[in-house]
NUMI-727342 format. One record per residue (C-alpha): x, z, y. Coordinates in pm, whole numbers, padded with zeros to 5 digits, always signed. Last residue first. Layout:
BEGIN
XZY...
# end
This chain:
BEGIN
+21128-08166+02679+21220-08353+02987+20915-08186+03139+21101-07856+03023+21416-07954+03197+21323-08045+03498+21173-07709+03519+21488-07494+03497+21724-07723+03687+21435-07742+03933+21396-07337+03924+21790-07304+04018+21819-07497+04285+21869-07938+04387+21940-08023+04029+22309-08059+04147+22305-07699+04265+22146-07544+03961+22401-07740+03720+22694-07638+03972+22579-07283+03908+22630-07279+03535+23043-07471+03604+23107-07172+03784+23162-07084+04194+22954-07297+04425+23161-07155+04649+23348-07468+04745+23622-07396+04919+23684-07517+05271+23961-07793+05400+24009-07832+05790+23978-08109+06047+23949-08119+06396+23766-08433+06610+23744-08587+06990+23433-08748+07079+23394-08508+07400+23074-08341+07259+23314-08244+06956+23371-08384+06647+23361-08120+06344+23494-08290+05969+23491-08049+05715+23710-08145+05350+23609-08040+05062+23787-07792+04803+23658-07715+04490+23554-07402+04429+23359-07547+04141+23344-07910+04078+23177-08193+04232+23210-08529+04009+22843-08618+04079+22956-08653+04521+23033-08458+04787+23370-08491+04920+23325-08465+05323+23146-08204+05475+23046-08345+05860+22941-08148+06157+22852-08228+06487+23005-08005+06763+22752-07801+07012+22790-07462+06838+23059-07358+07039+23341-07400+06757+23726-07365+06873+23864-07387+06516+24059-07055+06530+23708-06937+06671+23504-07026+06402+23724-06929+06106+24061-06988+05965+24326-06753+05882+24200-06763+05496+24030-07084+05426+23685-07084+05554+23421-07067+05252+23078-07308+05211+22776-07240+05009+22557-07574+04961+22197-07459+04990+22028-07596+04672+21774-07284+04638+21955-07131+04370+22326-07194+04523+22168-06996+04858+22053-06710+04629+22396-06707+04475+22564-06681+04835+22294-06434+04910+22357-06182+04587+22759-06133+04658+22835-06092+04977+22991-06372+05150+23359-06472+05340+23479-06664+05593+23115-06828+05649+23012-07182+05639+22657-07245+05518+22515-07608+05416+22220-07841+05414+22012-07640+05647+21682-07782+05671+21460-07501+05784+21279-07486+05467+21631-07416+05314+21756-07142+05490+21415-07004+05423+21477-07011+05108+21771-06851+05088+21698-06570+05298+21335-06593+05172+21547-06518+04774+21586-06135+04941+21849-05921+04749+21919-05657+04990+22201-05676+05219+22510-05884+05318+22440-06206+05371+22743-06378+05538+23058-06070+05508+23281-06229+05739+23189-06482+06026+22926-06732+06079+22853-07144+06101+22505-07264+05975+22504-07619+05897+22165-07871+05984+22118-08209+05887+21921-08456+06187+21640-08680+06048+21494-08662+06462+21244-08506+06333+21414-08266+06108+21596-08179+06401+21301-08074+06608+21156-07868+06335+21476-07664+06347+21442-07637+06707+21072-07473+06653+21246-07244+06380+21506-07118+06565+21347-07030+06901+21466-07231+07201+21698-07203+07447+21741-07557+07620+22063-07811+07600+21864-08126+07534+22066-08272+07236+22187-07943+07131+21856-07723+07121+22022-07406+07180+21938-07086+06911+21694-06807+06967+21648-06575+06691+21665-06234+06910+21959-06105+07090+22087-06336+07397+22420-06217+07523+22548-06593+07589+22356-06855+07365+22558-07069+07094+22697-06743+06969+22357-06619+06768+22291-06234+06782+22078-06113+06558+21918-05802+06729+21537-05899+06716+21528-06049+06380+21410-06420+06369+21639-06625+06165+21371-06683+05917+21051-06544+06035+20880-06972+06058+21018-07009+05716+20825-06700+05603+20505-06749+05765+20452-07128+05668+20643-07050+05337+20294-06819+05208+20346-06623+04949+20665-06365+05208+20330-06286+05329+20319-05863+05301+20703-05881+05355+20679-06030+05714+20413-05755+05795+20035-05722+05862+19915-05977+06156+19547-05822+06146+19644-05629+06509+19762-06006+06607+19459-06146+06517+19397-06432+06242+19249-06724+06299+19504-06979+06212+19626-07050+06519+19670-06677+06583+19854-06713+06211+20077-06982+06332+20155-06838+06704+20283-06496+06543+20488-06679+06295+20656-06937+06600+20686-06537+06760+20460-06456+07075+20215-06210+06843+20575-06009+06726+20547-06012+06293+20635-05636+06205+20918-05615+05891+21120-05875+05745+21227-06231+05719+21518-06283+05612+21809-06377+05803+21923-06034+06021+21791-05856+05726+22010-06079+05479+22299-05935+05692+22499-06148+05953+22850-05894+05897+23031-06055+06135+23006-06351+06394+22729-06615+06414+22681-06993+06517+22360-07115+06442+22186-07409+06409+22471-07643+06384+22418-08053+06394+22543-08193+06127+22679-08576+06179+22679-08628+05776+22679-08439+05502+22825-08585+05211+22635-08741+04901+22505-08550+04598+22386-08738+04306+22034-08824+04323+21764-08703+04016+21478-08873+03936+21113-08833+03986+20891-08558+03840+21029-08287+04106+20900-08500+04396+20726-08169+04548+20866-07885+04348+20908-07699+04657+20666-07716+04865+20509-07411+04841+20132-07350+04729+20023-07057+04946+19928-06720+04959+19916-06504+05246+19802-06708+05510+19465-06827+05286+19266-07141+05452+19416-07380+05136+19288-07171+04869+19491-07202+04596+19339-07237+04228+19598-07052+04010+19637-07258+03714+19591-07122+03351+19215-07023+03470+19118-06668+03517+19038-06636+03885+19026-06298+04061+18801-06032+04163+18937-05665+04236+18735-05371+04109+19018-05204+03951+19205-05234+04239+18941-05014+04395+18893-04831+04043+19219-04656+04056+19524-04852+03869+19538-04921+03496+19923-04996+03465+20035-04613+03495+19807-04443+03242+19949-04129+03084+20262-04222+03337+20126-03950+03587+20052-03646+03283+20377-03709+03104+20551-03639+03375+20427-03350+03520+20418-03223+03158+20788-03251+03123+20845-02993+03357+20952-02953+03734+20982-02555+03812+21276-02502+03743+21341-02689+04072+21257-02376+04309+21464-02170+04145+21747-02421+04196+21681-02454+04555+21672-02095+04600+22017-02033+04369+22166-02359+04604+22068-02106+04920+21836-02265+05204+21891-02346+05513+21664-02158+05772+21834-01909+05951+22190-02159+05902+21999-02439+06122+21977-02213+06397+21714-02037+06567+21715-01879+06929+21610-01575+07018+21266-01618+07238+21018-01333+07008+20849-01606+06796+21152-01792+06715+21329-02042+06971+21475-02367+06882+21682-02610+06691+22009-02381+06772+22353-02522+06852+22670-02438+06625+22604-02602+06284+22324-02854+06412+22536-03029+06697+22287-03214+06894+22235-03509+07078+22027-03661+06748+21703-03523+06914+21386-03332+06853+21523-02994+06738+21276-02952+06448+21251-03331+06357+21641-03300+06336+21618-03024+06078+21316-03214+05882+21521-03486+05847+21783-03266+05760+21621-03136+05431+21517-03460+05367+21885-03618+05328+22010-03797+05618+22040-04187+05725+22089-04229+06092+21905-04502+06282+21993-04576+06632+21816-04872+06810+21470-04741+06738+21212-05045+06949+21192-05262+06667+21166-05008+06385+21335-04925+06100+21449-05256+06054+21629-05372+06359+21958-05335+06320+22049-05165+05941+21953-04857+05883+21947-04872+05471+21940-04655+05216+21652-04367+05351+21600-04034+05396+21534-04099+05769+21593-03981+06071+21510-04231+06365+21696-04258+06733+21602-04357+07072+21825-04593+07296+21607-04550+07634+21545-04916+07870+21349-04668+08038+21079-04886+08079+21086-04965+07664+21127-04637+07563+20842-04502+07814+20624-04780+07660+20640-04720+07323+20596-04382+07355+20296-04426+07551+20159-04688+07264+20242-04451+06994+20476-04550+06774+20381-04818+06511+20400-04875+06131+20736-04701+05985+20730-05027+05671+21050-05161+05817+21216-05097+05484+21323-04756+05506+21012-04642+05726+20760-04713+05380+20834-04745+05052+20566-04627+04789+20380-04336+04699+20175-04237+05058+20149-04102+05378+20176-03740+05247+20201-03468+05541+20540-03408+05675+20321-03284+05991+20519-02921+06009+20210-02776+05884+20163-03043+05603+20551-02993+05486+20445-02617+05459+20107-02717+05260+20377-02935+05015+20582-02648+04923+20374-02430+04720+20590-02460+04421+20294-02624+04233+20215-02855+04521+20554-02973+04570+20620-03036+04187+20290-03233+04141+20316-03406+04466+20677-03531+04327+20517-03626+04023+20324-03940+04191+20597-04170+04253+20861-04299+04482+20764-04007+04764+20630-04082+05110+20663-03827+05353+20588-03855+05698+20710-03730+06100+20661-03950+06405+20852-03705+06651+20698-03673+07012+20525-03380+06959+20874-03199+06881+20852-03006+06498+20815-02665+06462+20946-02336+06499+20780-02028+06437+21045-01809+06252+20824-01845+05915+20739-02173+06041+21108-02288+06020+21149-02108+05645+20898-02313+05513+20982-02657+05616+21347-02562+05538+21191-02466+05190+21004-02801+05145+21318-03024+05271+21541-02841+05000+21275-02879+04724+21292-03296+04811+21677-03207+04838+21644-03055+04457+21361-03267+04316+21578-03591+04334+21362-03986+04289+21260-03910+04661+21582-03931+04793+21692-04291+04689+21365-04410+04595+21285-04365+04967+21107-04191+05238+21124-03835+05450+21053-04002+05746+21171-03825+06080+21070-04118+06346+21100-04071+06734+21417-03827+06742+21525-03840+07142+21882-03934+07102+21865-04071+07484+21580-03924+07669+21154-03896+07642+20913-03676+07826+20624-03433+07770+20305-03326+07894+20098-03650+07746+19885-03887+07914+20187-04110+07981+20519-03971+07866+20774-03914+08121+21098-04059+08115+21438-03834+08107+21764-03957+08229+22051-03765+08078+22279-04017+07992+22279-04196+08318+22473-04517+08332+22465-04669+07957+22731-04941+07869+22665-04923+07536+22945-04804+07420+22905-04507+07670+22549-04459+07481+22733-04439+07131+23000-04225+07239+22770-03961+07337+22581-04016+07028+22879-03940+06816+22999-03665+07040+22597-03521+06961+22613-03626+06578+22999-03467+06501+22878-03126+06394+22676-03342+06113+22984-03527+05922+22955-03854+06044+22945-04164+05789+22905-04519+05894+22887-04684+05518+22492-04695+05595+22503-04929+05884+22330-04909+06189+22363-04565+06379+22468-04435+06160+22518-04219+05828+22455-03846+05832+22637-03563+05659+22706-03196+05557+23023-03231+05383+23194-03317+05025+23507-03137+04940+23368-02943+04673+23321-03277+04495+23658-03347+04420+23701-03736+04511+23870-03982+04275+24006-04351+04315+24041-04627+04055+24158-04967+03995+24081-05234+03767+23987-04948+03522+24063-04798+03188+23847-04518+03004+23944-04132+03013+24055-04050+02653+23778-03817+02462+23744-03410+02532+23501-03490+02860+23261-03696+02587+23085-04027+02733+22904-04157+02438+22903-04550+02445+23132-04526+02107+22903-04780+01964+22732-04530+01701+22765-04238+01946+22553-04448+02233+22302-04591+01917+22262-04220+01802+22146-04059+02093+21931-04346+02232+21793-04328+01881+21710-03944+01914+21585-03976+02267+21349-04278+02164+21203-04049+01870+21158-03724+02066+20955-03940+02263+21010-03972+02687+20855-03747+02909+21063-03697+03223+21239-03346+03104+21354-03523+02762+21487-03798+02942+21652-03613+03193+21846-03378+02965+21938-03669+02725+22111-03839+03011+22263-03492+03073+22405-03443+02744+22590-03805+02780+22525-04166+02837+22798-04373+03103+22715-04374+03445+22740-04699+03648+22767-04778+04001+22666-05176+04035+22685-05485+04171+22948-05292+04424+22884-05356+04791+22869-04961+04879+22567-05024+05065+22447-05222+04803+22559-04966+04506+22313-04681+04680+22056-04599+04404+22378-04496+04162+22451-04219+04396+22052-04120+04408+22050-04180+04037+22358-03931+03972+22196-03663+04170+21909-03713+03954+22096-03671+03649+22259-03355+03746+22596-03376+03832+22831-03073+03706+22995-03219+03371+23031-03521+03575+23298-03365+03762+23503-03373+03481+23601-03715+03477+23407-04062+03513+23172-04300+03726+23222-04657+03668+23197-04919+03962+23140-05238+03867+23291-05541+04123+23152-05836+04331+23245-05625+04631+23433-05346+04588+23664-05292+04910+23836-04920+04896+23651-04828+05262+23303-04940+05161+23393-04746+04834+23495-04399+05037+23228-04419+05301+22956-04501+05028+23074-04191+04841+23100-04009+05135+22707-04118+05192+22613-04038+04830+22763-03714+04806+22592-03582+05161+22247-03705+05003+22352-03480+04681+22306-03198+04899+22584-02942+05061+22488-02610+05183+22687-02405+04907+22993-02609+04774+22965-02928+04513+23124-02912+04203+23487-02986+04086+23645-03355+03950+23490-03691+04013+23656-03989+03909+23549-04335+04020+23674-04661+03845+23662-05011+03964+23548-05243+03727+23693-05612+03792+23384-05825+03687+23351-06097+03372+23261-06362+03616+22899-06420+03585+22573-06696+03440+22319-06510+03434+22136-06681+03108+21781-06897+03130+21477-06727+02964+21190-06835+03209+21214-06491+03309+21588-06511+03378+21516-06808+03549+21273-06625+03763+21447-06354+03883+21761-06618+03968+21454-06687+04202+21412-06376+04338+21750-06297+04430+21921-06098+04200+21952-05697+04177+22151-05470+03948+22152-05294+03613+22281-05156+03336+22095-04856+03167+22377-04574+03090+22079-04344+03292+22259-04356+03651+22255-04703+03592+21881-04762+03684+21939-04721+04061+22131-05056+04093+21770-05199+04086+21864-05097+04437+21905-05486+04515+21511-05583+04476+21435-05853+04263+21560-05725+03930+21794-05752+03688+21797-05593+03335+21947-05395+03062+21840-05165+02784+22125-05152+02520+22073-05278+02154+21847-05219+01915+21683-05471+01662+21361-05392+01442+21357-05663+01119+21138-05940+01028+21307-06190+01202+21299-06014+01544+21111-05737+01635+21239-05553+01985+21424-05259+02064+21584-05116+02399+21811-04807+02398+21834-04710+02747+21451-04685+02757+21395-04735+03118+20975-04768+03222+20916-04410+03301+21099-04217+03499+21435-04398+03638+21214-04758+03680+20928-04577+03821+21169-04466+04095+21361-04757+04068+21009-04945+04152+20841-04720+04390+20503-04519+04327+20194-04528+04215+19972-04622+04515+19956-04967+04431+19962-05116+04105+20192-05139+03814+20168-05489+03709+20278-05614+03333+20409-05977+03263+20528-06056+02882+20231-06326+02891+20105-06435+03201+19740-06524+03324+19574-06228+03285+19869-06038+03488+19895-06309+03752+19530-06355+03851+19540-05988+03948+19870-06046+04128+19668-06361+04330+19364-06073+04410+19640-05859+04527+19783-06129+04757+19470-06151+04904+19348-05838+04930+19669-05772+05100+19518-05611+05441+19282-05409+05275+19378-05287+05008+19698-05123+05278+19461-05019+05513+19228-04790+05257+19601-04651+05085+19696-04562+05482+19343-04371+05517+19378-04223+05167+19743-04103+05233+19672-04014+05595+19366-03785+05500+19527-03427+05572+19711-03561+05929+20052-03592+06008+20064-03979+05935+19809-04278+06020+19938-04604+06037+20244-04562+05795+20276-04845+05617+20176-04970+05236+20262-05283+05092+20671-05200+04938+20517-05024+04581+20359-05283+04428+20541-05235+04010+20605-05538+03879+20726-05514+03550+20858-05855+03295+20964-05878+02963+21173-06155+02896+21034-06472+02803+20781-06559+03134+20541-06803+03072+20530-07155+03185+20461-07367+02872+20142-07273+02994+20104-07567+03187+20109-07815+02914+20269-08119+03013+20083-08452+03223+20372-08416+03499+20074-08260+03686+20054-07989+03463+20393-07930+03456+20389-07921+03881+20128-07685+03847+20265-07411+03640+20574-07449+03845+20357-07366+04173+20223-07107+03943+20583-06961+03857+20657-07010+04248+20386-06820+04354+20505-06582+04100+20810-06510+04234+20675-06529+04620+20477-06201+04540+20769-06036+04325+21012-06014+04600+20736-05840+04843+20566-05674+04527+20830-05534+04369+20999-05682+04050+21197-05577+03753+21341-05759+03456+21410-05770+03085+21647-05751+02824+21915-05913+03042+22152-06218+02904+22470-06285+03008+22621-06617+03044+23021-06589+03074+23268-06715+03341+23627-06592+03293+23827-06509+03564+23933-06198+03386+24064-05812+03506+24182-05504+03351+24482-05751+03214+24526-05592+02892+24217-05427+02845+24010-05763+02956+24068-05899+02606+23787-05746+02419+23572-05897+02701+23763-06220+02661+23782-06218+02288+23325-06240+02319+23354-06540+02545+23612-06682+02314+23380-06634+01982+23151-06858+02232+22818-06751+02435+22592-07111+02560+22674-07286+02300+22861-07171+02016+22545-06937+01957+22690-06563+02028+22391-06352+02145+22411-06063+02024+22780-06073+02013+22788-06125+02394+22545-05835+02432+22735-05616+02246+23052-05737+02521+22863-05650+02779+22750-05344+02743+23128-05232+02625+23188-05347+03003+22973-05116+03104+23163-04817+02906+23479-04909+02998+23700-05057+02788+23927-04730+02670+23791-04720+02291+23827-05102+02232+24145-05095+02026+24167-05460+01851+23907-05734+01867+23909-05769+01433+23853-05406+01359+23734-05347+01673+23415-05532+01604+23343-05329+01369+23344-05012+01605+23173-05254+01819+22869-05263+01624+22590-05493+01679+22266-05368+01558+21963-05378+01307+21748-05074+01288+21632-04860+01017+21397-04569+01073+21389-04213+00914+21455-04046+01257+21770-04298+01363+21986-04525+01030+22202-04784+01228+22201-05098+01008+22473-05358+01074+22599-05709+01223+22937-05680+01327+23078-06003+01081+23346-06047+01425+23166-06452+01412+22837-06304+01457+22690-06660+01477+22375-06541+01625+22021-06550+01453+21773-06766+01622
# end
């Protein structure tokens, strides 16, 4: 259907002797008014309001309201915006198209066609977050940790199989290739994205969503993007709009260049400091100013990578000269760089040092030369310390934690060494952030190289690995003769995917496990990583410091985080005089030399083929009806109940009554705390389900590798290791108290209890509910456990969506008022009083908590079901039943 076009912007852009259709906003000026200082993103937006202006769903006063923002540099208006297409990895993207079949089947017993279940947009999953590192510093770890990996997910790569015959618009790049963003950033963006439509080729700008929250990565190319929950995945798929605020952007200038010694990793983590600091939640952030002029693409990327832990939805970077740089260098056509050129000048999306600086919501700016040597730690990624600080850091860490002797040492069993406090277990050198930049992957290579050359090398007790986001990286180390001194150091390949950043680190040695756990020692991991949140690196690694690879290989060298690298030495040379990090750093002009080296050709040569895979997955059997037939003995894939009762019709809300609270939680609960994630412990209600199932604990996999199957999932939620629930006195772990009894019991099991008994559940927590990757089991795991409703003081942005999606009423304290102003134990029952068919968004309700005593308190909370889009979702009881009710009403 042809949009309205009420502006009369409709026009032909003339690129390399072809025509295209577009939607100008230099002719939409001439009706909006000046648009030349809206910035760049938000000039993304507003095209693809006029693209798809209907009267219905995008009005003329959708499309005013972008043009508008100028004078305000900020709207409350709601519009539905509409991606090009959307990204998946396999954890996210598993459960996605479970729940596309489970739709599938749910049509086709509603006596419809069940291929009226297709996706609309183009969709890429690239499996990149299966493989862990079992075997590392040895020649054959890739192929050994590649042969584990097909292994344990045959199943859910036999159900992927099945997926790409039986979807249209629904392309799988398999295993082994490399990471998502990474893939994302080289190969699959186009920034200027065409399609054929009425006879004529349309451009416009490449934009998506995608299941994983460092889609965010993608921007660094002018490509907008950011991550949803899995299931507001699927409605996009299934060609439903976002529906969004028009956002606040916040601006960020950079001016100067960055000094000798310093690495893009350092930028990224004062960045983060600086925006975690400044407060940009639910907001862009636009990159501008001079300093641009010096910021290589990739550096730009691994920045861009990062807009989680800075809590934008994004960190943009308009086109430019260096946009065009990195597309030419990673392959793309001569013809796509030439129209991406020409569309960005044609809509004035050209950033252009000489041309006005754009307007923001706000700004703040940051000379680059001031940018330091840095880690992040030990548990949250906007916890910057520049790196003389580690060792008073640590220090302060272990008298935080109440720790009596520092300096106790436990031996390791069978081997002629012992463990302390700071002791570096893991060194990864992992993650799309990092891996996607040649210049601190270069870095880590020559530090490699330079530390043998004065005979250092790395502590025995240091789990060391590299695992870069795709396949060119091995290209560029092996031609510059960098990946045998990586090898020697025991930075061997482990393989092309994510690994120690999201849990995937596989296990410690049994001894080392053991002399951490006896000692009762807080050990650290190094890694090149995004996140370091509690418990995901690795169960037993309480302090986890993000660093670029260069300095993961540093601290790997000296062995410990109780060390100040710029004026204590890693270690001895050859002859006894000791080494510091300075002897081995080395120069930007080395780094640089070393980098000319990446061509095209690498590029071209590990995309020639991307979606075929080797012949193992290749080989893979699978089913090729229209409905995927489940096997009901599987525990990694299974038909959820979700749609169950989705033919009959739909209730009006009604209050929730006499609540009972599972949880009571403080601050910053993150969606790794909820979600289920990383190794699955054998005396966990998961762990009991799949030993009653059959399966042994050292076949248990991950969380992630069964997030198909809701038995496993549901029975993870709640269940990190460090989440600390108030109802129980210093307990860590996802323990909650069985109210009616009084006893300590784990979440799930009590949650089954209550659903027994017909008993609602409410989860009660602080500031910040949620914040963290993009993971719909957060949400729908909620659900599955029978919570009815969350009450935080505040949320980040993709779980309280995820929570409208999967009918979980999101709940906000007024300001002032929270848990403790209210008195809450845990042991009140809860009531939410105005629910009904006239609900409204942010409306206010009234919660009702009467204590053990029979005595009550009353307070008002918003609503933050927050536009009218949303409500629809919630009232159908989530997202995908709002989406498939309609289409057997069709």
């Amino acid at each position: 259907m042809s949009p309205v076009d009420s502006f009369k912007t409709a026009q032909t852009l003339e690129s390399g002797g072809k025509q295209y259709r577009y939607y100008s906003l230099p002719e939409a000026e001439k009706h909006l008014g000046d648009l030349q200082q809206l910035p760049v993103s938000l000039k993304v937006l507003l095209e693809n309001m006029l693209r798809h202006e209907d009267n219905e769903t995008v009005t003329k006063d959708d499309v005013e309201a972008i043009a508008g923002w100028l004078k305000n540099r900020s709207s409350s208006r709601e519009i539905q915006y509409r991606p090009a297409r959307v990204l998946m990895q396999d954890f996210t993207g598993v459960p996605g198209v479970v729940d596309l079949a489970a739709m599938r089947d749910a049509v086709k017993k509603a006596g419809d066609d069940p291929e009226k279940i297709n996706p609309l947009s183009p969709v890429d999953l690239v499996i990149d977050h299966s493989v862990m590192v079992d075997q590392y510093a040895t020649s054959d770890a890739f192929r050994a940790n590649v042969d584990i990996e097909m292994t344990r997910n045959r199943e859910r790569y036999e159900f992927l199989r099945w997926g790409q015959e039986a979807f249209d618009n629904f392309r799988v790049v398999p295993p082994g290739t490399g990471i998502c963003h990474q893939v994302n950033l080289e190969y699959l963006g186009k920034v200027a994205w065409t399609k054929e439509q009425d006879g004529e080729t349309q451009v416009y700008p490449d934009t998506l969503v995608g299941t994983d929250s460092h889609t965010t990565m993608i921007n660094a190319l002018g490509i907008l993007g950011w991550g949803v929950g899995g299931i507001e995945a699927e409605a996009v798929m299934l060609g439903q709009p976002i529906s969004m605020l028009i956002p606040e952007v916040v601006g960020f200038r950079l001016t100067g260049s960055m000094k000798e010694g310093v690495t893009a990793t350092d930028l990224v983590l004062t960045v983060t400091q600086m925006l975690r600091e400044k407060g940009v939640v639910g907001k862009f952030v636009e990159f501008y100013g001079p300093g641009l002029d010096n910021l290589p693409l990739a550096d730009r990327a691994t920045i861009s990578n990062m807009a989680p832990e800075y809590g934008a939805t994004c960190g943009f970077f308009p086109v430019d000269n260096e946009t065009l740089n990195y597309l030419k260098l990673s392959g793309r056509s001569d013809e796509q760089i030439k129209l991406v050129e020409d569309y960005s000048k044609a809509q004035g999306m050209w950033r252009d040092s000489s041309k006005p600086e754009p307007k923001f919501s706000d700004s703040l700016e940051l000379d680059l030369g001031d940018v330091k040597a840095s880690l992040a730690g030990p548990k949250r990624p906007q916890d910057r310390v520049d790196m003389p600080a580690m060792k008073q850091t640590f220090e302060k860490l272990l008298d935080d934690a109440g720790v009596q002797d520092k300096n106790k040492r436990v031996p390791v069993k069978g081997q002629d060494y012992d463990l302390g406090h700071g002791d570096v277990v893991i060194a990864a050198i992992t993650s799309c952030t990092n891996t996607s930049n040649p210049s601190v992957l270069m870095a880590a290579g020559l530090v490699a190289k330079n530390a043998r050359e004065k005979g250092l090398d790395r502590k025995p007790w240091v789990k060391s690995s590299l695992a870069p986001g795709s396949k060119v990286v091995t290209d560029y180390l092996d031609t510059a003769g960098l990946s045998k001194e990586l090898d020697a150091l025991g930075f061997n390949l482990v393989g092309y995917g994510c690994t120690t950043c999201i849990g995937n680190s596989g296990p410690l040695m049994d001894e080392i496990g053991e002399a951490i756990n006896e000692g009762g020692l807080q050990v650290s991991s190094v890694l090149s990583g995004n996140r370091n949140f509690e418990g995901r690196v690795h169960p037993d690694v309480k302090a986890n410091w993000l660093a670029s690879p260069p300095l993961v290989v540093a601290y790997a060298l000296a062995g410990t985080t109780r060390v100040d690298l710029e004026n204590e030495p890693l270690g001895n040379d050859q002859s006894g005089n000791p080494v510091y990090l300075k002897d081995i750093w080395p120069s930007n002009a080395e780094i640089a030399h070393e980098v000319s080296k990446v061509d095209d050709e690498m590029f071209r040569k590990e995309y020639a083929d991307v979606f075929k895979g080797d012949e193992v997955w290749q080989g893979i059997p699978f089913s090729k009806d229209e409905t995927y037939q489940w096997d009901d003995e599987s525990t990694y894939v299974k038909n959820p109940p979700f749609f169950e009762g989705i033919e009959k019709p739909l209730q009006p809300p009604k209050d929730i009554e006499g609540a009972n609270i599972l949880a009571l939680f403080g601050d910053s609960i993150t969606t790794d705390h909820i979600s289920p994630a990383g190794s699955i412990k054998p005396d966990s209600p998961a762990g009991k389900y799949l030993q009653e199932k059959g399966v042994h604990p050292k076949n248990f996999n991950s969380y992630g590798s069964r997030r198909g199957n809701h038995e496993v999932m549901m029975r993870g939620t709640f269940a990190n290791v460090r989440i600390k629930n108030e109802m129980l006195d210093g307990v860590e772990g996802g323990f909650t108290k069985f109210v009616p009894t009084g006893e300590q019991m784990a979440m799930y099991d009590a949650a089954m209890e209550y659903q027994k008994q017909g008993t609602p559940l409410v989860v009660i927590a602080g500031k910040e509910y949620g914040t963290g990757s993009s993971r719909d089991w957060a949400a729908k795991g909620t659900r599955l456990l029978g919570v009815e409703a969350v009450v935080a003081e505040s949320y980040e942005r993709i779980h309280r969506s995820n929570l409208v999606g999967m009918g979980v009423l999101p709940l906000q304290f007024k300001d002032g008022e929270n848990r403790q102003t209210l008195g809450l134990t845990g042991e009140e029952k809860i009531s939410i009083k105005g629910l009904d068919e006239n609900l409204e968004p942010r409306q206010v309700l009234k919660l009702v908590a009467e204590r053990p005593d029979g005595s009550t308190t009353e307070t008002e909370v918003i609503c933050r079901v927050d536009t009218a889009n949303e409500m629809n979702y919630y009232l159908s009881g989530g997202i995908l039943h709002y989406v498939l009710r309609n289409m057997i009403a069709k």
